[in-house]
C-alpha positions as CSV (number, residue, x, y, z in Angstrom):
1,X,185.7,386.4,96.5
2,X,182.8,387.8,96.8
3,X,182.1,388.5,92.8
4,X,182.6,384.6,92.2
5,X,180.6,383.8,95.0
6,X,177.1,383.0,93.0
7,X,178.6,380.8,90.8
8,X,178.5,377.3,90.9
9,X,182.3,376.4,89.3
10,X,185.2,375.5,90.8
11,X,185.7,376.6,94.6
12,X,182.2,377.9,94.6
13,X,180.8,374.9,94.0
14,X,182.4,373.0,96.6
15,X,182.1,376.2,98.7
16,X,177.9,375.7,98.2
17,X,178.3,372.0,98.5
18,X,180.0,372.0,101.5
19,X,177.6,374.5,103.5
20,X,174.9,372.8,102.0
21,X,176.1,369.7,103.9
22,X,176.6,371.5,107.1
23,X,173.3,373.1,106.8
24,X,171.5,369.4,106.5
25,X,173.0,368.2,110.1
26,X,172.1,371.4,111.6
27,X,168.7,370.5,110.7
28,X,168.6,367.0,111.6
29,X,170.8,368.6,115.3
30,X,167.7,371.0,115.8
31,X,164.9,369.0,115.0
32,X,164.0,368.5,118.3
33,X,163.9,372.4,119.5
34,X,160.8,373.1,117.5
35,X,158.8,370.5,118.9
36,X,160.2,370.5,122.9
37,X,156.9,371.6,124.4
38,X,154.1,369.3,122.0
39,X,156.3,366.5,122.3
40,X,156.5,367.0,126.5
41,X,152.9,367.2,126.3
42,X,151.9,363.6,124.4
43,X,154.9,361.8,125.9
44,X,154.1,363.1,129.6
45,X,157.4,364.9,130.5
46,X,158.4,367.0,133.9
47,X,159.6,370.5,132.3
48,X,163.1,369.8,133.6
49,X,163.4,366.5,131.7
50,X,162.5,368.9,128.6
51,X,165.1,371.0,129.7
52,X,168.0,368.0,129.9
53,X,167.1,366.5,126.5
54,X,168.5,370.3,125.1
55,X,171.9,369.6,127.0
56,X,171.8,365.8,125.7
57,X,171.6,367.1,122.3
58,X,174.7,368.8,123.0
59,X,177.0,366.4,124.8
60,X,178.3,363.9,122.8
61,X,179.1,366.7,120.4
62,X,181.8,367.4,122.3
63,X,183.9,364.1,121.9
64,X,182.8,363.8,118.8
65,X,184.3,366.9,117.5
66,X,187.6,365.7,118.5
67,X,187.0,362.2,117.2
68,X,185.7,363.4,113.8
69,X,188.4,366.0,113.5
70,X,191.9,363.1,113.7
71,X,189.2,361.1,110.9
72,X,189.4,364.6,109.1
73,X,193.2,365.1,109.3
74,X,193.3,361.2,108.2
75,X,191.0,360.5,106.0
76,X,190.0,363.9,104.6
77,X,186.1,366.1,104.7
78,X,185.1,363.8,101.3
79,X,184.5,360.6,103.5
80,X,184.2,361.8,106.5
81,X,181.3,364.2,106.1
82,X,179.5,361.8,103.5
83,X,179.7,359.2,106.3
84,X,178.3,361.4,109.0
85,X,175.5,362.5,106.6
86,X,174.2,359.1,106.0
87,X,174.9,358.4,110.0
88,X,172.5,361.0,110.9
89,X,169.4,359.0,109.8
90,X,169.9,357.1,113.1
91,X,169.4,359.5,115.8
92,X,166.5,361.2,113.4
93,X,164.5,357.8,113.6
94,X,165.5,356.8,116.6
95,X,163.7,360.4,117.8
96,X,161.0,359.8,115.3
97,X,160.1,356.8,116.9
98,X,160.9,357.4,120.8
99,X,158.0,356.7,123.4
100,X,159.6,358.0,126.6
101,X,161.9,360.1,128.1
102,X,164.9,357.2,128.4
103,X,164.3,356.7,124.6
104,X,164.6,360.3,123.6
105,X,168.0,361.0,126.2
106,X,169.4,357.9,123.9
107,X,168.3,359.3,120.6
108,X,169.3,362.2,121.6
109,X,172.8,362.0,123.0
110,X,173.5,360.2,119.2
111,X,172.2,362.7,117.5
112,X,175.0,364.8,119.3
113,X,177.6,363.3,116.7
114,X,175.7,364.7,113.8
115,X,176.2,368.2,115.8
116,X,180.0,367.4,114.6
117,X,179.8,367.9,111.1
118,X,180.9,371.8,111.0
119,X,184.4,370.6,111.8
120,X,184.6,368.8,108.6
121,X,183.6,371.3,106.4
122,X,186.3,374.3,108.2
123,X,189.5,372.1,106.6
124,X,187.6,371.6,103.4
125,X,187.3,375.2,102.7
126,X,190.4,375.8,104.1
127,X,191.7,373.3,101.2
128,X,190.3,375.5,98.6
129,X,190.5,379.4,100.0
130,X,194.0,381.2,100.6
131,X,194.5,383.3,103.8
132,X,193.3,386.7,102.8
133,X,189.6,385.0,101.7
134,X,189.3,382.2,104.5
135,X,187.5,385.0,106.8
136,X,184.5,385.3,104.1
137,X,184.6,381.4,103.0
138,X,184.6,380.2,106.2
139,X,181.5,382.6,107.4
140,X,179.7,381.4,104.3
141,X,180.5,377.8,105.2
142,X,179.4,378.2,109.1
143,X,176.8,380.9,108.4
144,X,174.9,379.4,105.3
145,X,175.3,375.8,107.4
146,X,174.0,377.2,110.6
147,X,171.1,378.8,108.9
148,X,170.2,374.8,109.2
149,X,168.9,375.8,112.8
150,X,166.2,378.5,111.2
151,X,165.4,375.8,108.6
152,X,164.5,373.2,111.4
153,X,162.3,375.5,113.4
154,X,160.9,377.6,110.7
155,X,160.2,374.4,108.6
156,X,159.7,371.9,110.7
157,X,156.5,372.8,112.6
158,X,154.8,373.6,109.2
159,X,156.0,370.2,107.7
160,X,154.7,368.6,110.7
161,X,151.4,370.5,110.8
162,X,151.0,369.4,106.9
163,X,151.6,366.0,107.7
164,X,148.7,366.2,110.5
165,X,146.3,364.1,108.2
166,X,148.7,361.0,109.3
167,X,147.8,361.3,113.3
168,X,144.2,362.7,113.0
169,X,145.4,366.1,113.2
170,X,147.6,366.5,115.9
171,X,150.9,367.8,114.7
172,X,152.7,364.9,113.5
173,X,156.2,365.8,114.3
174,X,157.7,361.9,114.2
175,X,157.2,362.8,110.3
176,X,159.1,365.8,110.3
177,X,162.1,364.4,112.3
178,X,162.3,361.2,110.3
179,X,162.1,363.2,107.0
180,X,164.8,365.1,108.2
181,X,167.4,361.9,108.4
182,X,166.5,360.4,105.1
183,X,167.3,364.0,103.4
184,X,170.6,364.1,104.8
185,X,171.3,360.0,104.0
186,X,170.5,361.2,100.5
187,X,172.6,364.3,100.2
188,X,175.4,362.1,102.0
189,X,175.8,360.0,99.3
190,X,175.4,362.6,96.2
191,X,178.4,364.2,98.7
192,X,180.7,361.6,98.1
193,X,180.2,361.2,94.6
194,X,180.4,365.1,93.7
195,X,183.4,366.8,96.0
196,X,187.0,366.3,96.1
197,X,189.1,367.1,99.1
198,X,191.5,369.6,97.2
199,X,191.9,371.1,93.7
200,X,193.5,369.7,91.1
201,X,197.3,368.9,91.8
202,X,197.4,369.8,94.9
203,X,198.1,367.4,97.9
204,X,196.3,367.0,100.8
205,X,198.5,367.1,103.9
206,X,197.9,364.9,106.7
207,X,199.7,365.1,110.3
208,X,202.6,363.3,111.1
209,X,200.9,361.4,113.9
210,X,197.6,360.6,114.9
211,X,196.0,360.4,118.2
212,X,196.2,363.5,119.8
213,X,197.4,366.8,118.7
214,X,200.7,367.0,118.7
215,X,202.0,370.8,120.3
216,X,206.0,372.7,119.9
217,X,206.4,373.5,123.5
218,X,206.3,371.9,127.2
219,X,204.1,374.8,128.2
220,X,201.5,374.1,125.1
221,X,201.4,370.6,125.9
222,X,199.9,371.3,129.7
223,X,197.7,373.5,128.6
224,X,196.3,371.3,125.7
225,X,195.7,368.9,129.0
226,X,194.0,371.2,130.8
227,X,191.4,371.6,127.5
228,X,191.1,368.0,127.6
229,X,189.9,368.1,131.5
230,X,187.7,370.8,130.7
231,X,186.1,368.8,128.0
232,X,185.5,365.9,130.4
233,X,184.4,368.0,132.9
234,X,181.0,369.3,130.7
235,X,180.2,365.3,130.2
236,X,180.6,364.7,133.9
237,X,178.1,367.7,134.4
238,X,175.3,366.5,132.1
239,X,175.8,362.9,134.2
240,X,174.9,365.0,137.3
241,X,172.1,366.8,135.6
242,X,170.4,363.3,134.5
243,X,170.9,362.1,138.3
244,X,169.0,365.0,140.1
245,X,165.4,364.6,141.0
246,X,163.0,364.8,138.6
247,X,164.8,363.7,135.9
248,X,165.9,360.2,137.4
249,X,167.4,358.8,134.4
250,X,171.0,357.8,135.9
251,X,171.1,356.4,139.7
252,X,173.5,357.8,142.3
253,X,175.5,354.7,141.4
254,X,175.6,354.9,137.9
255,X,176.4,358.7,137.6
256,X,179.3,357.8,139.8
257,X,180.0,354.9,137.3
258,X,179.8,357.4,134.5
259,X,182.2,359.4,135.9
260,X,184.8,356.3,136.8
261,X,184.5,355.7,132.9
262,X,185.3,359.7,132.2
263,X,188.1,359.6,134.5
264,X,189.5,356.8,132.5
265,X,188.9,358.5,129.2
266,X,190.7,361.6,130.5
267,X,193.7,359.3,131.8
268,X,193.8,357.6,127.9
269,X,193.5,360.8,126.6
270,X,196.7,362.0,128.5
271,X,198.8,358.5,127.7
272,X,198.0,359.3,123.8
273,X,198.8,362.9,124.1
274,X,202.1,361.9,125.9
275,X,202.6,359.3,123.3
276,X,202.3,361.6,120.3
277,X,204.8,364.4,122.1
278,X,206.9,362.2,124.1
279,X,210.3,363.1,122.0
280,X,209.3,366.9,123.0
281,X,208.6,366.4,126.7
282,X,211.8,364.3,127.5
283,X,213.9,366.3,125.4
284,X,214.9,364.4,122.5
285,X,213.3,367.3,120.1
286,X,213.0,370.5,119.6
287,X,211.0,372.4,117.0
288,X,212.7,375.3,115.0
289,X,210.8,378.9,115.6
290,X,209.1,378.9,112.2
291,X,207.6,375.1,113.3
292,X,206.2,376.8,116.6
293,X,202.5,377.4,117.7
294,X,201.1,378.2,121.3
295,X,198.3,376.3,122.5
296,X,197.3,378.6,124.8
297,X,196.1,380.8,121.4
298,X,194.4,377.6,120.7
299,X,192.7,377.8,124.3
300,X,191.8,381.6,124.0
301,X,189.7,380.6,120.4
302,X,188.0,377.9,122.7
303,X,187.0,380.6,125.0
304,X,185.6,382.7,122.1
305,X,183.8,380.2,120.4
306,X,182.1,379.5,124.3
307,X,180.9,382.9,124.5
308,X,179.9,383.3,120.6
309,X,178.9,379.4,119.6
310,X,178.1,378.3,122.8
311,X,175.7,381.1,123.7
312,X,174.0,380.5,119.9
313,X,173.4,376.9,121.0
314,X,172.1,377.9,124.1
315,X,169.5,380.5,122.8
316,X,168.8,378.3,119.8
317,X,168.0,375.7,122.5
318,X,165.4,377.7,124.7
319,X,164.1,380.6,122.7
320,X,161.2,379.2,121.2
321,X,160.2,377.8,124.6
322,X,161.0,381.4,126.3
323,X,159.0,383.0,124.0
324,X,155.7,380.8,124.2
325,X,156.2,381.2,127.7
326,X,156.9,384.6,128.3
327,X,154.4,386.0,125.7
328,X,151.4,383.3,125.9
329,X,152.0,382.3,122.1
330,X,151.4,379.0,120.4
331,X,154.1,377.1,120.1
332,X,154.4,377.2,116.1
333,X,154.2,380.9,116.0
334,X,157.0,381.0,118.7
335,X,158.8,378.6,117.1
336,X,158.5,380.4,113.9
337,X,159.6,383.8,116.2
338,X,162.4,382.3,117.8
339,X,163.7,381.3,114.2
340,X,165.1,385.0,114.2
341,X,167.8,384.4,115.6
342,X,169.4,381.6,113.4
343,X,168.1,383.3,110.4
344,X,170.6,385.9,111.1
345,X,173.4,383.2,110.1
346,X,172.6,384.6,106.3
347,X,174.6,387.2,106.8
348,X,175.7,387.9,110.8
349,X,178.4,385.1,110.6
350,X,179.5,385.7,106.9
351,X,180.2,389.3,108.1
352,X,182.1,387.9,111.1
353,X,184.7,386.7,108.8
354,X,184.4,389.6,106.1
355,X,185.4,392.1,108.9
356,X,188.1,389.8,109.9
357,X,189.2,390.1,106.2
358,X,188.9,393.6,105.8
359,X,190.2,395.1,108.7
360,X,193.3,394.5,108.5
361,X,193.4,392.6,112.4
362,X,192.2,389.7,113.1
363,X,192.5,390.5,117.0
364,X,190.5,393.5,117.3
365,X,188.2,391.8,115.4
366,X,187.5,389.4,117.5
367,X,187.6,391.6,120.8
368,X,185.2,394.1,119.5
369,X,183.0,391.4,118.8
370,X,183.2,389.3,122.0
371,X,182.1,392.9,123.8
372,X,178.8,393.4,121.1
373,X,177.9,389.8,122.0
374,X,178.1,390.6,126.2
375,X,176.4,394.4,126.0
376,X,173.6,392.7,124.0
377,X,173.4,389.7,126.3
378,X,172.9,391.6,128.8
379,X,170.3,393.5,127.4
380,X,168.1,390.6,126.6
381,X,168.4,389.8,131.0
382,X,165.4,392.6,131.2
383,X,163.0,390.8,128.5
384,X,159.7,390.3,130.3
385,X,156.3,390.0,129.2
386,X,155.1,393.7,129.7
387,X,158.0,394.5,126.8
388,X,156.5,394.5,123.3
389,X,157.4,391.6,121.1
390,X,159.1,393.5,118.3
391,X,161.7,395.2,120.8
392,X,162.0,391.8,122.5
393,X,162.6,389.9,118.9
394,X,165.1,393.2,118.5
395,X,167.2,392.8,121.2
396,X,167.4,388.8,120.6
397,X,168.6,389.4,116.6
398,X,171.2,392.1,118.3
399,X,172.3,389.1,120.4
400,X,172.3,386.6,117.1
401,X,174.2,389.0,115.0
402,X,176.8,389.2,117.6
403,X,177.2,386.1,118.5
404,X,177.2,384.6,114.9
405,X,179.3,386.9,113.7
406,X,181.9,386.0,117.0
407,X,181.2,382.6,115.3
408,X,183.1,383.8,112.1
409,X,185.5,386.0,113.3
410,X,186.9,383.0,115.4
411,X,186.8,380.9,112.4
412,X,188.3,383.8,110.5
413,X,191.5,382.5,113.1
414,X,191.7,378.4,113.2
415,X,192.8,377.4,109.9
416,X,195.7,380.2,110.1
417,X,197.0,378.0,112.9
418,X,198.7,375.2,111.9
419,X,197.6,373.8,108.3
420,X,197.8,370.3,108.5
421,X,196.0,369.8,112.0
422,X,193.4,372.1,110.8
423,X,190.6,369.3,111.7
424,X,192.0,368.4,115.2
425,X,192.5,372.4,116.0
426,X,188.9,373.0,114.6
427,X,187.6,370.1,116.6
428,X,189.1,371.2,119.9
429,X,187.8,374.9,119.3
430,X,184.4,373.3,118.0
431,X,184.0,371.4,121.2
432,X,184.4,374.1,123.7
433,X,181.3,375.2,122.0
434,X,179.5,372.3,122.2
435,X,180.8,372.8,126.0
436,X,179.7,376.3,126.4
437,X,175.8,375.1,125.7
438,X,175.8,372.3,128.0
439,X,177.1,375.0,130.5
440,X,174.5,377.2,129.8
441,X,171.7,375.1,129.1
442,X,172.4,373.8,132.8
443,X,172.6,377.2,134.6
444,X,169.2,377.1,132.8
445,X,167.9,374.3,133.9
446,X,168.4,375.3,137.2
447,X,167.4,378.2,137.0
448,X,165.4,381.0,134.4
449,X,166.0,382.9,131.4
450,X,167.1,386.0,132.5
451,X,169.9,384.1,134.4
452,X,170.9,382.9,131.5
453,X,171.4,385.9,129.3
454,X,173.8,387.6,132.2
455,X,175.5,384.8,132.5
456,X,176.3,384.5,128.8
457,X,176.7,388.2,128.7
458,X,179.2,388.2,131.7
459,X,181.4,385.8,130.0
460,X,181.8,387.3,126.5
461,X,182.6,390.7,128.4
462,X,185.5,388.7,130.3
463,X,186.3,386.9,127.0
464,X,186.5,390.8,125.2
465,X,189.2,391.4,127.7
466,X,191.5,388.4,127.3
467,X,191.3,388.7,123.4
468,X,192.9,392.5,123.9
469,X,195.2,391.9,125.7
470,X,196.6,388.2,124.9
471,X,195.3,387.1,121.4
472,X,197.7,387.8,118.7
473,X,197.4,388.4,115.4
474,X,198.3,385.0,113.2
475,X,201.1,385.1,110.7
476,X,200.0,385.3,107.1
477,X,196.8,386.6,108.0
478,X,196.1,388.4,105.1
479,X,198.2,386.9,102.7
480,X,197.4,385.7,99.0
481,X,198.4,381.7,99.6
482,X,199.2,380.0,102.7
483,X,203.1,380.3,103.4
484,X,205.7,378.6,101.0
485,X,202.8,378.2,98.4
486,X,202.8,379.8,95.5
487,X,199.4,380.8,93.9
488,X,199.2,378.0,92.1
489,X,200.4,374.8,93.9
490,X,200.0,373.0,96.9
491,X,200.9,374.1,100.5
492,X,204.6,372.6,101.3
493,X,204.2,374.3,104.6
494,X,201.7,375.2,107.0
495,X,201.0,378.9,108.3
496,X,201.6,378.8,111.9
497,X,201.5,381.4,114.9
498,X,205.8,381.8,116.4
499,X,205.9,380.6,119.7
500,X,207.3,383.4,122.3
């Protein structure tokens, strides 16, 4: 794998294609994160509405990811990534050209979709990397892509701080975030014309049914409900959040409104599901052991990638305010500080999924991990302004490399789950990430940075635990070609995890 990996034929090149992709909507996701505190200041905004336009960013990320992943399983990453691409020139002008808070929440909570496109890209590498490399590909995929978030607020501020000339030179940031969407409506189309979904010969498998995931097992099919609820439950939080004082956005009326409407997607949600499994729950089939997978594996991967995704989006999110606060800096150097941690992604989540490879358990893997990301969490709760910078920047790349690396390990995991409902599975572990940030960008919101870092250290310690003791080890973890595929043809049948 890794000898091939700087070439530019075959795999490799849709490999490098594919991050490449990824890494654009990362940039357009985190265009605004660079700019929070300038952009506050011209447009006239309570530091609490500053605060809510980071969970915004994050919400509808969270259907979305579900969404996108049944238009993956259907109409494959080709299409559905290319379209999202070109999409993301929306939110970016919408941003670029926002004069108030209400414009920016709307900009913003669109620009949430583009957050969606790392779901695509985890069945296309899937597509083209067997078992005993998918560790490694799919930590290049999400670490190369994610490096999209040091891009935005390494870049960025110095794009917009060129661009000055334009706006009589005040940092012209409405340049930066528009240029942002018309790079990514380019590279959408060049996409579409220059990737395929599979190699050569081999067929891409779709699910039997669409709709809603469809699970082996009574017990899987509750707790795939449960997910749902807690899904709904983050969007009926950031509702609240827009409805308390100072931020004013929704009414008492119309955050109860909102959540009448969330209610009834949660109720559709559960018809559909029912729908898709309703031979299994009154009966009528059964699935033969080697067809089995558990959900509640399914759930315990949306827990990790909480603690390890959710945490990243989080810190992303506040550190380059935290650290212009905390340390009296200018907002382009702390920008340019906080850009430490997502520059990890080079090589913290890559590693994730090489020690997933290498090890020789997937499990452990991930358990050893989840307990690096809490210690060092934890750790970051005592940053305070009489620390020196370099140990506080330290500490916060221990965190990244963690929590990054979590990122791959999990990822390492997902695509071993059930083959052809890779993109759904991928979307409902991709949203509890999406989920853990709105989480912890609210705890924030209410109240202060060191809150934050126990908090997210806390969880990934309790996350550490579950993964010993209840995650288990996928079948065909470490094999040369997914099972009942030879080396050289198509998948016939999925690699699944046995139900108990």
């Amino acid at each position: 794998m890794l000898k091939g990996l700087f070439s530019f034929r075959n795999r490799y090149r849709i490999l490098h294609q594919t991050w490449f992709a990824f890494f654009l909507t990362f940039v357009c996701w985190f265009n605004f994160a660079p700019f929070a505190t300038t952009i506050g200041k011209q447009l006239q905004l309570a530091p609490e509405q500053v605060k809510t336009l980071g969970i915004c960013n994050l919400a509808l990320t969270i259907p979305a990811r579900i969404i996108i992943g049944m238009l993956l399983d259907r109409f494959g990453p080709r299409i559905t990534y290319s379209m999202l691409l070109i999409f993301a020139i929306v939110p970016c002008f919408a941003t670029a050209l926002s004069q108030n808070f209400s414009h920016l929440v709307m900009s913003r909570l669109l620009m949430g979709i583009v957050g969606a496109g790392f779901v695509v890209g985890i069945r296309m590498v899937s597509e083209w990397f067997p078992p005993k490399e998918i560790g490694i590909a799919q930590g290049i995929y999400g670490g190369w892509g994610n490096f999209g978030a040091f891009g935005a607020e390494f870049t960025l501020p110095l794009i917009a701080v060129a661009a000055s000339f334009m706006t009589g030179g005040a940092s012209n940031w409405r340049f930066a975030i528009a240029l942002t969407g018309i790079i990514s409506a380019i590279y959408g189309v060049i996409y579409f014309n220059s990737v395929q979904d599979t190699p050569p010969g081999k067929a891409y498998k779709r699910p039997k049914k669409n709709g809603a995931l469809e699970v082996t097992s009574v017990k899987s099919f509750w707790a795939m409900i449960i997910s749902n609820f807690g899904l709904i439950f983050a969007l009926g939080l950031l509702a609240w959040r827009l409805e308390q004082k100072n931020i004013h956005f929704l009414t008492q009326s119309q955050m109860y409104l909102v959540w009448i409407v969330l209610a009834g997607l949660f109720a559709y949600q559960t018809y559909r599901a029912w729908q898709v499994n309703k031979e299994l729950l009154i009966g009528k089939k059964t699935y033969a052991p080697s067809e089995r997978y558990q959900f509640g594996q399914v759930a315990l991967l949306e827990f990790t990638y909480v603690t390890n995704f959710g945490s990243e989006l989080a810190a992303v999110s506040m550190l380059p305010a935290f650290f212009e606060k905390t340390f009296g800096l200018e907002h382009v150097v702390a920008g340019m500080i906080a850009a430490t941690y997502p520059f990890l992604n080079l090589v913290s989540r890559p590693s994730g999924g090489l020690i997933s490879d290498k090890l020789g358990s997937r499990k452990w893997t991930m358990t050893i991990i989840s307990a690096g990301i809490g210690a060092s969490y934890l750790m970051a709760h005592y940053i305070n302004k009489s620390w020196a910078l370099p140990l506080a920047i330290a500490v916060t790349m221990l965190a990244a490399y963690f929590a990054q690396a979590g990122c791959g390990a999990t990822y390492g995991i997902v695509p071993l789950i059930k083959k052809e409902a890779t993109g759904q599975i991928a979307g409902n572990v991709g949203a509890y990430g999406n989920f853990g940030g709105v989480v912890y960008l609210t705890i924030f919101s209410l109240t202060d940075a060191p809150t934050l870092f126990t908090t997210m250290g806390l969880a990934a310690m309790v996350c550490a635990f579950l993964c010993a003791f209840f995650l288990k080890e996928p079948k065909g973890s470490f094999a040369g070609a997914y099972e009942d595929e030879s080396l050289e043809t198509a998948p016939q049948k999925p690699t699944i995890l046995v139900e108990e």
